[in-house]
C-alpha positions as CSV (number, residue, x, y, z in Angstrom):
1,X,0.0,0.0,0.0
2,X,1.4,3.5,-0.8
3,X,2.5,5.7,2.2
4,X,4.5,8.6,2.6
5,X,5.5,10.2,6.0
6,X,5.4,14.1,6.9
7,X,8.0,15.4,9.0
8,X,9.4,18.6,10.3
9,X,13.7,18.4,9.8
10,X,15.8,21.0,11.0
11,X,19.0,21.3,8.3
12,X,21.4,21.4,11.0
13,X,24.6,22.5,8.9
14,X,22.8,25.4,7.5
15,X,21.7,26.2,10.8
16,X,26.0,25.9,11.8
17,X,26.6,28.1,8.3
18,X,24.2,30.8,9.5
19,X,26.1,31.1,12.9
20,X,29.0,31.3,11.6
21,X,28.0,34.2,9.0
22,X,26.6,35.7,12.5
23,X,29.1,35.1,14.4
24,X,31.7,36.9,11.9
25,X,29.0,39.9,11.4
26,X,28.8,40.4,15.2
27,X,32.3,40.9,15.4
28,X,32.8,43.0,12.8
29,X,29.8,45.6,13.1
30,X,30.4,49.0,14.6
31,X,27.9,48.9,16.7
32,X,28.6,45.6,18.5
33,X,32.1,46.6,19.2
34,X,32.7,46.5,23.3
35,X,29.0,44.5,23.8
36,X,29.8,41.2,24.2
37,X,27.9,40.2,21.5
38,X,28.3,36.6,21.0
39,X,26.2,33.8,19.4
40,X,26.6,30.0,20.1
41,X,24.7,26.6,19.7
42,X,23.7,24.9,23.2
43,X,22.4,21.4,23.5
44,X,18.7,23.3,24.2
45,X,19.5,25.5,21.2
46,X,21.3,28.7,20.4
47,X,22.5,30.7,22.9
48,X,22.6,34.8,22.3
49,X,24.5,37.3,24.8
50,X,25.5,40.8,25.0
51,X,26.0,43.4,27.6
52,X,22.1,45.0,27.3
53,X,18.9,43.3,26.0
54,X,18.6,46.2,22.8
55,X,22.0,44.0,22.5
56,X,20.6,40.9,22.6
57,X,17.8,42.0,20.6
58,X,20.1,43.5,17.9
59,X,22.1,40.2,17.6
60,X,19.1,38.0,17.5
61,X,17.5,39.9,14.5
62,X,21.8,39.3,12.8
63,X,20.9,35.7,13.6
64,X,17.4,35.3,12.5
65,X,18.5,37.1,9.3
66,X,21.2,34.6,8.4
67,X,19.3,32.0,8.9
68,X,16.3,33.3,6.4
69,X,19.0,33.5,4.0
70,X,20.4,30.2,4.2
71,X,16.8,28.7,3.6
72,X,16.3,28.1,7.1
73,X,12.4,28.6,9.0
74,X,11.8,30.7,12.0
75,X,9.2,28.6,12.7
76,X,11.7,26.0,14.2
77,X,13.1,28.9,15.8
78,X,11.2,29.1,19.9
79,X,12.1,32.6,21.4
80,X,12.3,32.8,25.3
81,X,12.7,35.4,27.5
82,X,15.5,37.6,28.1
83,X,16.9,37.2,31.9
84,X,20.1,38.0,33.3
85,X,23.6,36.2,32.8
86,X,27.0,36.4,34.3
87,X,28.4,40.1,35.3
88,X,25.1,41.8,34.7
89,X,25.0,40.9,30.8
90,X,21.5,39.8,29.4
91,X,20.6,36.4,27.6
92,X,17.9,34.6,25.4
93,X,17.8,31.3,24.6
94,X,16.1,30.1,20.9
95,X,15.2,26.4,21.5
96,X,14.9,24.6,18.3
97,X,11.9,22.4,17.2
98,X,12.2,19.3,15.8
99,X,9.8,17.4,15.0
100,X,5.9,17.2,15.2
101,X,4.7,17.6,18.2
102,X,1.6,15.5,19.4
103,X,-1.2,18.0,19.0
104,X,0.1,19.3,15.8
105,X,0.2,15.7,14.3
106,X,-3.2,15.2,15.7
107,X,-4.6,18.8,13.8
108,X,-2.7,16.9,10.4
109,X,-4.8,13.7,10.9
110,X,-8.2,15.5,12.0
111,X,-7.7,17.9,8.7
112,X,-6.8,14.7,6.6
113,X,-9.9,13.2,7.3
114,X,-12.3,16.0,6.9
115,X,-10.3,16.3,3.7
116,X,-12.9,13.4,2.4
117,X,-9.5,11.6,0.5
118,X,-9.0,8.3,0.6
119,X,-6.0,8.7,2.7
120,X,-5.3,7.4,6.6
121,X,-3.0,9.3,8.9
122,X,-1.3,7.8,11.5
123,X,0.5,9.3,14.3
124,X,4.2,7.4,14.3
125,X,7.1,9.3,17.1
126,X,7.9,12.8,16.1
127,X,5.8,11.9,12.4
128,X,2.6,11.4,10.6
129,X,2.2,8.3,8.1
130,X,-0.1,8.9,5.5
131,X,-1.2,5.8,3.4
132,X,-4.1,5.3,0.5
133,X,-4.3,3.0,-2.1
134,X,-3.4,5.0,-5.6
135,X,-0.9,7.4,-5.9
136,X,-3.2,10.9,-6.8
137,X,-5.0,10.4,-3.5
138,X,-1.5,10.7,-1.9
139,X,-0.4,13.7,-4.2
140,X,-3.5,15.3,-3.9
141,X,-3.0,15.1,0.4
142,X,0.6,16.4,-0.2
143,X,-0.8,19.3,-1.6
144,X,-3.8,20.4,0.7
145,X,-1.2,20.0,3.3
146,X,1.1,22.3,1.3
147,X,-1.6,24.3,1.4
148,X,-3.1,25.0,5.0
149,X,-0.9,26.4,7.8
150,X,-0.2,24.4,10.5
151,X,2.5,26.4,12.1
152,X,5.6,24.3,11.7
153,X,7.6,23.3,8.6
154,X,6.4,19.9,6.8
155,X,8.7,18.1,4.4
156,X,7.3,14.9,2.9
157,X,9.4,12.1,2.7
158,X,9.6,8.5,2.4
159,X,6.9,8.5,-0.7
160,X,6.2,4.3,-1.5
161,X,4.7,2.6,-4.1
């Protein structure tokens, strides 16, 4: 039975080439010169400092603009909250998604079904499995989810025969 799976991937080295570009601009800008600006990846995501939170502000909008140009969503991008770091500098944290998370992958299926296709989605991890029995009823699901927003990124992978 044909299937294909929807997922929401994070291209990791564009996300590295985008820091680097930041981190290079941040050094080199005029007015980031005796801030602290800095820019680095954490396990939770990346990581931006400077000595004030315009700072911080400043550098994150450097950051989010090289990652638009490398092809990369700021819907995988989660913004927290600036708060206070070491020697009275400021910090925010941008956790990257990855993923589908539960109640997003149960909006795909519900909008699948009231699609009226004759498609099935199934909830599988960080995924959703969409199977049907010809190949336009999978290709025309691919494309209403193309279509409608659901506030992530979907890639569609994995297409069987």
């Amino acid at each position: 039975m044909p299937s294909f799976d929807v997922v929401s991937k994070v291209q990791w080295h564009e996300i590295d080439n985008a820091l680097g570009q930041a981190h290079k601009e941040l050094s080199q800008r005029f007015d980031f010169q005796g801030t602290g600006a800095a820019v680095e990846k954490t396990d939770e995501g990346l990581l931006v400092t400077a000595s004030t939170e315009d700072r911080v502000r400043a550098a994150q909008k450097v950051v989010e603009e090289k990652l638009v140009k490398r092809k990369v969503s700021l819907k995988h991008i989660d913004e927290g909250k600036i708060g206070k770091g070491p020697n009275g500098t400021a910090k925010l944290l941008l956790a990257i998604k990855e993923g589908i998370e539960i109640e997003k992958a149960r909006e795909i299926v519900k909008f699948i079904k009231e699609s009226k296709l004759k498609v099935q989605g199934g909830i599988q991890d960080m995924q959703v499995r969409v199977t049907g029995k010809n190949r336009d009823d999978l290709q025309a699901a691919i494309r209403i989810l193309r279509e409608h927003d659901f506030g992530v990124v979907l890639q569609f992978m994995n297409f069987r025969e």
